[in-house]
KEPA-214684 format. One record per residue (C-alpha): x, y, z; residue number from 1; residue in one letter. Coordinates in pm, whole numbers. Each point is the difference from the previous one (the first is absolute). Layout:
residues N
+--------+--------+--------+------+------+
|      x |      y |      z | resi | resn |
+--------+--------+--------+------+------+
|      X |      Y |      Z |  NUM |    A |
...
+--------+--------+--------+------+------+
This chain:
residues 389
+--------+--------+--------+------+------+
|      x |      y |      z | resi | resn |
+--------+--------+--------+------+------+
|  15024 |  10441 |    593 |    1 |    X |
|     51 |   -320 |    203 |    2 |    X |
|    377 |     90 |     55 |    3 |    X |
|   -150 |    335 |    132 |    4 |    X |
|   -174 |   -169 |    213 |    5 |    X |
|    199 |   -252 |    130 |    6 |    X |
|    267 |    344 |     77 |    7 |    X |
|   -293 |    148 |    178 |    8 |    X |
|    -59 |   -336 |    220 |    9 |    X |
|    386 |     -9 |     70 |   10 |    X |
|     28 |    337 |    152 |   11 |    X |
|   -348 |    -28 |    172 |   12 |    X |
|    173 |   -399 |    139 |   13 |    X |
|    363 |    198 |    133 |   14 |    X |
|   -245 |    315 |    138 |   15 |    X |
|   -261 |   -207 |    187 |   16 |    X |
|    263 |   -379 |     63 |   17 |    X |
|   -175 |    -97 |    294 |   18 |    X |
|   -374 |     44 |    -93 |   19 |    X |
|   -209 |   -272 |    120 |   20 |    X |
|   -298 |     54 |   -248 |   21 |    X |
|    -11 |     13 |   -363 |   22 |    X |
|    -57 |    295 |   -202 |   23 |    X |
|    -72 |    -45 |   -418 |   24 |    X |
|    122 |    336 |   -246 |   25 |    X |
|   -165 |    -26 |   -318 |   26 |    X |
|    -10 |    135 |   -323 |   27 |    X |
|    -78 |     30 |   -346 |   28 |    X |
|   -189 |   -371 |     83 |   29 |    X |
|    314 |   -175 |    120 |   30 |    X |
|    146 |     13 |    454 |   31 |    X |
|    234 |   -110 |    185 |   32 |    X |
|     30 |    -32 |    426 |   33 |    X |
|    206 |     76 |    276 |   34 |    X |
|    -30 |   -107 |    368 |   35 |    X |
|   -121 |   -370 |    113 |   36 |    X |
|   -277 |    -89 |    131 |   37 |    X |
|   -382 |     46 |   -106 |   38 |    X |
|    -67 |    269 |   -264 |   39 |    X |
|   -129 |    294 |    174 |   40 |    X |
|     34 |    300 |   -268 |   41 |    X |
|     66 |     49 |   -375 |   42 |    X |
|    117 |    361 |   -130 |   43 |    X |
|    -90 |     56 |   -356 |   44 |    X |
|    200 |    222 |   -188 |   45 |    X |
|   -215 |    117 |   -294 |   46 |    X |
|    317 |    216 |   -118 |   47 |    X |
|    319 |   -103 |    -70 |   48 |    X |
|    115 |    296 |    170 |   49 |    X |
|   -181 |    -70 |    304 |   50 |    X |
|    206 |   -401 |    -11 |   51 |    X |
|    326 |    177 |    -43 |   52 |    X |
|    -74 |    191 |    312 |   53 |    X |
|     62 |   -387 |    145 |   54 |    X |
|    302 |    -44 |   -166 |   55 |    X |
|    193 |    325 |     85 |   56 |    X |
|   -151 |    -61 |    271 |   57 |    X |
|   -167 |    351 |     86 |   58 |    X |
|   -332 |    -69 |    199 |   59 |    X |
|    -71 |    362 |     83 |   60 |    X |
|    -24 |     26 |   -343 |   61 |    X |
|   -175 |   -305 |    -65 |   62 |    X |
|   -287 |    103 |    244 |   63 |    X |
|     -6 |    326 |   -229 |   64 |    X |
|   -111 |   -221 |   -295 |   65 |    X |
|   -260 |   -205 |    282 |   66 |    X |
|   -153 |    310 |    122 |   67 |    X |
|    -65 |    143 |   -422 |   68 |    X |
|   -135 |   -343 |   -105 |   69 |    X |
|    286 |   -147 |   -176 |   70 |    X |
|     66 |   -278 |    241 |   71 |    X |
|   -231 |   -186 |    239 |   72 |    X |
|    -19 |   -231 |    347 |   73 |    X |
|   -244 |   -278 |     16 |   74 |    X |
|    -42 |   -263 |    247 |   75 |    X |
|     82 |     83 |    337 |   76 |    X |
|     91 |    362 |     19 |   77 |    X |
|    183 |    -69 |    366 |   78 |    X |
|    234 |   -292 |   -188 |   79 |    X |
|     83 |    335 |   -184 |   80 |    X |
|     50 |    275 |    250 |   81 |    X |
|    136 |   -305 |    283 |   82 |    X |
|    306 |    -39 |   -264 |   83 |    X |
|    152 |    308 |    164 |   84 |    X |
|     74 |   -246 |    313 |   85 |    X |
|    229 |   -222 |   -216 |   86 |    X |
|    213 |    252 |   -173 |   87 |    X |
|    356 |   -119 |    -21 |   88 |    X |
|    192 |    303 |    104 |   89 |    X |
|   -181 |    316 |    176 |   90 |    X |
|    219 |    198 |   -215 |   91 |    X |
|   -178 |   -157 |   -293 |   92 |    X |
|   -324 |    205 |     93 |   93 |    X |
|    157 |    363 |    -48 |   94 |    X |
|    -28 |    180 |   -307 |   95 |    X |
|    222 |    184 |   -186 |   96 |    X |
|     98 |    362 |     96 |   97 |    X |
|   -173 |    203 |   -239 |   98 |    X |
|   -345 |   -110 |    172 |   99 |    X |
|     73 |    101 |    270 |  100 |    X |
|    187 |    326 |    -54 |  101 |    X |
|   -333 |    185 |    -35 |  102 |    X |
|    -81 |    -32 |    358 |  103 |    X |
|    364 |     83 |    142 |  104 |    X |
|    -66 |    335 |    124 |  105 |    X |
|   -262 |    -78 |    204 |  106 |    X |
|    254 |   -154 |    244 |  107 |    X |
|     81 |    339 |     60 |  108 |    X |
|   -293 |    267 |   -100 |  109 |    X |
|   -379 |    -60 |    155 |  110 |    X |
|   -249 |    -40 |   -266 |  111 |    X |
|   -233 |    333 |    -51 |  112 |    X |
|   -270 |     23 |     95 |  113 |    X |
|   -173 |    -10 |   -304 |  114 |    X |
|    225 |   -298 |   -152 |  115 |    X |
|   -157 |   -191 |    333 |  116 |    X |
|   -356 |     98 |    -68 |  117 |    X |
|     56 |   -148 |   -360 |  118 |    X |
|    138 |   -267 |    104 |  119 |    X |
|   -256 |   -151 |    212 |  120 |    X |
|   -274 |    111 |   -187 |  121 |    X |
|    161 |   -190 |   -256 |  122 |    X |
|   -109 |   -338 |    171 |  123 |    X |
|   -293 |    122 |    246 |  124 |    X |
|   -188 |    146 |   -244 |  125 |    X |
|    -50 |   -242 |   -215 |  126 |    X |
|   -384 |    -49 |    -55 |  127 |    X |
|   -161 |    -32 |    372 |  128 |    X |
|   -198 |   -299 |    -70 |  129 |    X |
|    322 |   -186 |   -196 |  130 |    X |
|    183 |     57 |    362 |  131 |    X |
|   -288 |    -59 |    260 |  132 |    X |
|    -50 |   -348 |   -187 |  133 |    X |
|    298 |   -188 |    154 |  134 |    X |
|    -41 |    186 |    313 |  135 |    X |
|   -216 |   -105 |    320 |  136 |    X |
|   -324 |    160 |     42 |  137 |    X |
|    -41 |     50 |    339 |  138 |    X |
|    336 |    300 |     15 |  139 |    X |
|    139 |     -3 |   -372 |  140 |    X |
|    331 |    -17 |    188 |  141 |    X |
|    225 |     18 |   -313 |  142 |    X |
|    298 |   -159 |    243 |  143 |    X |
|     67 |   -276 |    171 |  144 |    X |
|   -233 |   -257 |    243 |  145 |    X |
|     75 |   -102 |    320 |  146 |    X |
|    -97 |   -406 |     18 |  147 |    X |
|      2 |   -186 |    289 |  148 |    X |
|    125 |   -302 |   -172 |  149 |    X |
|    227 |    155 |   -282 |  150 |    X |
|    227 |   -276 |    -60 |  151 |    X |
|   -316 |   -224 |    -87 |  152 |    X |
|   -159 |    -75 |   -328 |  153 |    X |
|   -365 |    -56 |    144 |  154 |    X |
|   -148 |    299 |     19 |  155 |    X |
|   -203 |     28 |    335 |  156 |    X |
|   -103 |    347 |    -12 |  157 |    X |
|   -118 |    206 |   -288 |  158 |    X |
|    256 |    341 |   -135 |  159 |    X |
|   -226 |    209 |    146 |  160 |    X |
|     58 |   -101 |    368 |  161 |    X |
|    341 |    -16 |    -89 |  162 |    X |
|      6 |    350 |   -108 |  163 |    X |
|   -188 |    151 |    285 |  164 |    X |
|    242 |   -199 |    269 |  165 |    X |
|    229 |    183 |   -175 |  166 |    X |
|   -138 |    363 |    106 |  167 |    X |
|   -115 |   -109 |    328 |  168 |    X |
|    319 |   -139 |    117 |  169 |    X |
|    206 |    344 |    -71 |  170 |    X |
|   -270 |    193 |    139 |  171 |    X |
|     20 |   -220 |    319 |  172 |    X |
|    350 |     63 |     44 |  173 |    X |
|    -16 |    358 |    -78 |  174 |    X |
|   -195 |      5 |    249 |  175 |    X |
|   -255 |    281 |   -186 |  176 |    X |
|   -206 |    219 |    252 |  177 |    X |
|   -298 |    203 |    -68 |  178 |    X |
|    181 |    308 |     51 |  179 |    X |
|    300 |    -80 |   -229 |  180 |    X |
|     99 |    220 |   -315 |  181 |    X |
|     65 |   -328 |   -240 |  182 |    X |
|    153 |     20 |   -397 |  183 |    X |
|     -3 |   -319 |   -204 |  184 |    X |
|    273 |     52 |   -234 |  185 |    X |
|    -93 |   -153 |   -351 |  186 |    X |
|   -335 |   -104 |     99 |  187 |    X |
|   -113 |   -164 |   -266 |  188 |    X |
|   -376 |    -11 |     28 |  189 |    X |
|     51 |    113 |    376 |  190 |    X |
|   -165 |   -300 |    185 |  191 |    X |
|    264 |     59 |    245 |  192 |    X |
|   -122 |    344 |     42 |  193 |    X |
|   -389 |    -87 |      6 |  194 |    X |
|     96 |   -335 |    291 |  195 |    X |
|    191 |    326 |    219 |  196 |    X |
|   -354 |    199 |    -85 |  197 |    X |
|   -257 |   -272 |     92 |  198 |    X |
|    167 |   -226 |    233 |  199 |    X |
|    214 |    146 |    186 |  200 |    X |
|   -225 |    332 |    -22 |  201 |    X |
|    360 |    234 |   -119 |  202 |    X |
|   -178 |    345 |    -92 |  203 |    X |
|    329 |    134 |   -183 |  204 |    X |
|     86 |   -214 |   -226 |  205 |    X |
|    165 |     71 |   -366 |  206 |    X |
|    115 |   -286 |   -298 |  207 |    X |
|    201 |    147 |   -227 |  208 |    X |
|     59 |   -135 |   -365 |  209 |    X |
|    105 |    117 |   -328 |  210 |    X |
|   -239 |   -223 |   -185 |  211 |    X |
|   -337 |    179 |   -120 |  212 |    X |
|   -169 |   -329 |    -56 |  213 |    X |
|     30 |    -93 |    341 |  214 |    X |
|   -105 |    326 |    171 |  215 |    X |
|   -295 |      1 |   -230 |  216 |    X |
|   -106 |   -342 |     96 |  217 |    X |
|    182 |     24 |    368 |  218 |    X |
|   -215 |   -139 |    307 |  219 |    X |
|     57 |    344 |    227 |  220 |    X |
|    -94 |    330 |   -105 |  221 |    X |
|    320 |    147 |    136 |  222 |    X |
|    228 |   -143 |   -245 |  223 |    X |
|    203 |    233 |   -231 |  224 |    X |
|    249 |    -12 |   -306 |  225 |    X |
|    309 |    100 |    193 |  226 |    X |
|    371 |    -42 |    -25 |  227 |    X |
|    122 |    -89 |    344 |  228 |    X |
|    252 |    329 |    -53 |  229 |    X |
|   -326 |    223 |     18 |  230 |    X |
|    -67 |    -80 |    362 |  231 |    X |
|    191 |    246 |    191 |  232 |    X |
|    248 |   -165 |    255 |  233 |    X |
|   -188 |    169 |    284 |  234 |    X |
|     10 |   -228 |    240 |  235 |    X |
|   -370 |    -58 |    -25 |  236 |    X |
|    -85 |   -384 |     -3 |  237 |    X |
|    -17 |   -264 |    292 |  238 |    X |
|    -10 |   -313 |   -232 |  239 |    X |
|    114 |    -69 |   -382 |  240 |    X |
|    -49 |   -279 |   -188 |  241 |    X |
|    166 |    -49 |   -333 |  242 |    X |
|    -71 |   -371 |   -164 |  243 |    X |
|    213 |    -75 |   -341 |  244 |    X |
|     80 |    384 |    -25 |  245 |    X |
|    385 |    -55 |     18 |  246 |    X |
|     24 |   -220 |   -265 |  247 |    X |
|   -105 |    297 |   -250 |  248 |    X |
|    291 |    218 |    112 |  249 |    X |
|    303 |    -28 |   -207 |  250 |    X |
|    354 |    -35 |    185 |  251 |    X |
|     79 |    339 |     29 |  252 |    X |
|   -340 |     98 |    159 |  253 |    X |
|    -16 |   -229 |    310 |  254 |    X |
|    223 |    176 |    279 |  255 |    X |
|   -200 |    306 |   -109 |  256 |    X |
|   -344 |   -205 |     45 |  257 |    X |
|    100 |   -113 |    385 |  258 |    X |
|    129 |    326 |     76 |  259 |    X |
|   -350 |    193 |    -88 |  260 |    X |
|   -229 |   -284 |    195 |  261 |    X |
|    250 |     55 |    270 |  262 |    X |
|   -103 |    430 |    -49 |  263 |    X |
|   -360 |   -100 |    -77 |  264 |    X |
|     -8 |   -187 |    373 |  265 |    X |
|    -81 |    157 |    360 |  266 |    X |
|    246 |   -108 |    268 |  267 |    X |
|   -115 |   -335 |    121 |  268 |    X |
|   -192 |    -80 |   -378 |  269 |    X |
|     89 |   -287 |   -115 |  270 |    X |
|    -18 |   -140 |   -434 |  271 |    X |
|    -69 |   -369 |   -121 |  272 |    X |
|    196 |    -53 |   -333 |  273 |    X |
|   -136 |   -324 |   -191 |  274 |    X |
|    254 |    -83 |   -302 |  275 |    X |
|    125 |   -266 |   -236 |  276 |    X |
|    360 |      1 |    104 |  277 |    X |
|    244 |   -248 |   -206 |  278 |    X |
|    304 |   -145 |    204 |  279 |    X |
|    333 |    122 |    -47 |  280 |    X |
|     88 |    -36 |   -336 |  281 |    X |
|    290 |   -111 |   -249 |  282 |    X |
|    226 |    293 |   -103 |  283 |    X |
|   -199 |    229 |   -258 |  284 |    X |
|   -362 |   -161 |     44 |  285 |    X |
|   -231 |    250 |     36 |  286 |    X |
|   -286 |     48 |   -164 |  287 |    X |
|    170 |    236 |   -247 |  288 |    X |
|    210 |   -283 |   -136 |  289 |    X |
|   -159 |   -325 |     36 |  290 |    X |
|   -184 |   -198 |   -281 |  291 |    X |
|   -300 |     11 |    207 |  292 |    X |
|     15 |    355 |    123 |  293 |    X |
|      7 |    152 |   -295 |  294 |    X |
|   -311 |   -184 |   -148 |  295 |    X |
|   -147 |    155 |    301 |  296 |    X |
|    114 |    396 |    -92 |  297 |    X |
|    -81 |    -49 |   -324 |  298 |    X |
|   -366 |   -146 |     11 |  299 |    X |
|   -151 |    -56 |    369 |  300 |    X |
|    180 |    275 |    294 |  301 |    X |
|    169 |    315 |   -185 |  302 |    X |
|    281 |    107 |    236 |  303 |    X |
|    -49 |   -265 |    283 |  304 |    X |
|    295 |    -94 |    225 |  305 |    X |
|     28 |   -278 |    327 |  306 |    X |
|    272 |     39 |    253 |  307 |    X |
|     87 |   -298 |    210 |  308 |    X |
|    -77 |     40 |    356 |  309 |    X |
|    300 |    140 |    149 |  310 |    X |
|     -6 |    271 |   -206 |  311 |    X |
|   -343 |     72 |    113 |  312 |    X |
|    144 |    -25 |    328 |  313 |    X |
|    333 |    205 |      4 |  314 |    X |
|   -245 |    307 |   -178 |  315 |    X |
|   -232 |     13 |    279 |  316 |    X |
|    225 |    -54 |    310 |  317 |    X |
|    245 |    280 |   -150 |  318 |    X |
|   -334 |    229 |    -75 |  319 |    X |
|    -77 |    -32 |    414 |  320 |    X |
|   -262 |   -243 |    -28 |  321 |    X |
|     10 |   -301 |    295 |  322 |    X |
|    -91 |   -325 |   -202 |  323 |    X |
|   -230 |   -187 |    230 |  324 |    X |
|   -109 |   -354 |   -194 |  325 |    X |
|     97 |   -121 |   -347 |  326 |    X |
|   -204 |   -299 |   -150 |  327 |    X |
|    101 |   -201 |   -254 |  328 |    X |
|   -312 |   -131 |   -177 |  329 |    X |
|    101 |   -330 |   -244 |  330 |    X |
|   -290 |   -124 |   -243 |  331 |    X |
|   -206 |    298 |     63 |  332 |    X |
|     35 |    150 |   -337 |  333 |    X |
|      3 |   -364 |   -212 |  334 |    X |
|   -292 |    -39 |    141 |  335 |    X |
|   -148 |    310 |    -88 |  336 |    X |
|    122 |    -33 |   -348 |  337 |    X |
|   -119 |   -303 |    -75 |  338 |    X |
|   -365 |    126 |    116 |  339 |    X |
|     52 |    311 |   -266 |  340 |    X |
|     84 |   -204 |   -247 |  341 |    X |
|   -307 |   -238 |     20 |  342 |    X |
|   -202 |    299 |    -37 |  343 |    X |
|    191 |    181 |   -225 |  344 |    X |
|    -62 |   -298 |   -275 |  345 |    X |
|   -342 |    -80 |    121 |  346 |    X |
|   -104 |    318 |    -79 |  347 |    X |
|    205 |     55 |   -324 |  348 |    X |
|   -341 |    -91 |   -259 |  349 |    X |
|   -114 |    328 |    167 |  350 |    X |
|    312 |    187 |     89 |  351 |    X |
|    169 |    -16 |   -307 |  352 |    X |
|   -137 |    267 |   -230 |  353 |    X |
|     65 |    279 |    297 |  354 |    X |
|    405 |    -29 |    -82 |  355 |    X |
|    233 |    -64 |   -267 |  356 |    X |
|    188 |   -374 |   -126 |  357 |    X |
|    295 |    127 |    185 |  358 |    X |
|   -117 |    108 |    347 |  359 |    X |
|   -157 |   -383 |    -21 |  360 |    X |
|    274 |   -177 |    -79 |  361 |    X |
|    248 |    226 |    228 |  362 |    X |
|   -283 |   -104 |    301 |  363 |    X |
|     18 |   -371 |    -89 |  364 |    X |
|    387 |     23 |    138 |  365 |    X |
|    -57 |    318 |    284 |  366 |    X |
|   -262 |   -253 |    166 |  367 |    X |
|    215 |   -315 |    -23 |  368 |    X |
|    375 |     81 |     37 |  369 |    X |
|    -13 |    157 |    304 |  370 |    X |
|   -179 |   -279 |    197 |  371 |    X |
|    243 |   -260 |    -82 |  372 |    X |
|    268 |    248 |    140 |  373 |    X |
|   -180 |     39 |    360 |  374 |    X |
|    152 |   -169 |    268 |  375 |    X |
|    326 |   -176 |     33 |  376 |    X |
|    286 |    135 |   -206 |  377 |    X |
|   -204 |    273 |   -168 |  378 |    X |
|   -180 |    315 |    108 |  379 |    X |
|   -224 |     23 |    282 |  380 |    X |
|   -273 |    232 |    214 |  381 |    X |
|    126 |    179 |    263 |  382 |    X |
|   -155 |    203 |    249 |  383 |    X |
|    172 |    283 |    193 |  384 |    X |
|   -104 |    175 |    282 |  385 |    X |
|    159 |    306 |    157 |  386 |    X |
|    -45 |    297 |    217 |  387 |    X |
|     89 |    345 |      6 |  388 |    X |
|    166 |     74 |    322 |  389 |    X |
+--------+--------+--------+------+------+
């Protein structure tokens, strides 16, 4: 057992060499560490499966035996998820080609229809009052906050002004007008569409979304469970907003995505796109074939993809759009995060029961890992607006 161990700490010391925090693995009553520094996190490994996971090493499959109970995180769960920042290699974080091979053909086939209905039904219906208790109350904007201090720890303003600066500041620049025909793509609970309504007094607006839950529970009456592919490329709106939409496409679906807001737009209609967009990546990272994008697939986002901004960018200049301001929004998201997951465990004593072990432990990580890759070298929210000529 203890020369298990001390394997396990080994691999964990030449994966993570420049760690400057300490992180226990236990088992069977006995650890070892790897880092320096104060101790932030011990994983127990209540398997011996689950600690040869370590030794291999194989995280993606060691998170498998987190998510089904057979190992654990205690302490500090961002001393956990922050380890990512330290890896030795960035080839070290892909996994090994046949995880990945199940999602090769959507680099070149669009999901169905039906396979994307399933898919985000798969993580937006989950129990309503499981998801509305990590989210602000004022829009239940399941995306993220706009902060005026993002970078900051303090926290000046509450999530829900965050949230609604969010909705105002794209409806600002869209510039929405009474008169306007206006689709929110992926609504969510269609705030957006309800602020277009009541403030600025829009009397065709539409959210679309394919999650029941939230059309039941949706703040606008016109809401409906649509795939964006249902609207007819008419020609028919002034505005369209689409927040966090993107990143449920998979890779072959995006040109097709631009090119039907581009059909769904009047001449002179212009589209804010809100995304998490990573930064050009290593060879082979996607989120296909990374450690962490897989544990994603698997338990939080069926079918998600991000494209780095140029992409983005080379899709909707070649589709005839004119790109008229890109932000790049650092913090934002972190931010936002960390907010979710105070809630998220606050509420847990009465959340709990309304989902299974797994969908808990998968959230622990969904909440945390992302916010410590916000901001410099990692991913980022970008904003994108463009015009139809």
């Amino acid at each position: 057992m203890a020369t298990l161990l001390e394997k396990a700490a080994d691999r964990m010391k030449e994966w993570f060499p420049q760690l400057p925090w300490t992180v226990r693995i236990s088992f069977g009553g006995q650890s070892r560490t790897f880092g320096s520094g104060p101790e932030r996190a011990e994983w127990v490994c209540m398997t011996r499966g689950a600690l040869e996971q370590l030794v291999i090493p194989d995280l993606r499959t060691f998170l498998d035996h987190y998510v089904v109970g057979e190992a654990d995180f205690n302490g500090d769960i961002y001393g956990t998820v922050g380890c990512r920042r330290y890896i030795r290699r960035e080839s070290d974080w892909l996994v090994g080609f046949r995880y990945y091979i199940r999602h090769a053909w959507t680099y070149f086939v669009p999901s169905s229809v039906q396979r994307k209905l399933n898919a985000i039904q798969t993580h937006y219906d989950l129990p309503a009052d499981f998801i509305e208790s990590y989210l602000d109350k004022r829009t239940r904007a399941y995306s993220c906050a706009m902060w005026k201090e993002p970078l900051s720890d303090a926290d000046p303003e509450p999530l829900e002004d965050a949230q609604y600066n969010k909705f105002d500041m794209a409806a600002r620049e869209l510039e929405i007008q009474p008169e306007d025909r206006f689709v929110d793509i992926g609504c969510g609970y269609g705030y957006m569409t309800h602020l277009a309504e009541t403030k600025y007094g829009c009397r065709n607006a539409l959210g679309i979304t394919l999650s029941k839950n939230q059309v039941d529970r949706g703040f606008s009456k016109n809401m409906k469970l649509m795939h964006y592919l249902e609207l007819k490329p008419e020609g028919q709106f002034d505005k369209i907003y689409t927040c966090g939409m993107v990143s449920h496409l998979d890779h072959a679906e995006i040109e097709q995505y631009y090119r039907h807001i581009f059909g769904l737009l009047k001449s002179g209609g212009r589209a804010w796109v809100h995304a998490i967009v990573p930064p050009v990546t290593p060879p082979g990272h996607t989120n296909y074939t990374t450690i962490s994008g897989n544990f994603s697939q698997k338990y939080v986002f069926p079918d998600h993809f991000q494209f780095p901004v140029h992409v983005h960018l080379k899709i909707m200049e070649r589709t005839g759009f004119c790109v008229r301001n890109v932000y790049y929004r650092y913090g934002h998201y972190a931010k936002t995060l960390r907010h979710w997951y105070r809630r998220f465990v606050e509420n847990l004593p009465r959340t709990r029961s309304l989902i299974s072990p797994a969908t808990e432990r998968a959230w622990h990580l969904f909440l945390t890992y992302a916010s410590v890759m916000d901001g410099a070298n990692g991913s980022v929210v970008k904003q994108i607006v463009v015009e139809k000529p």
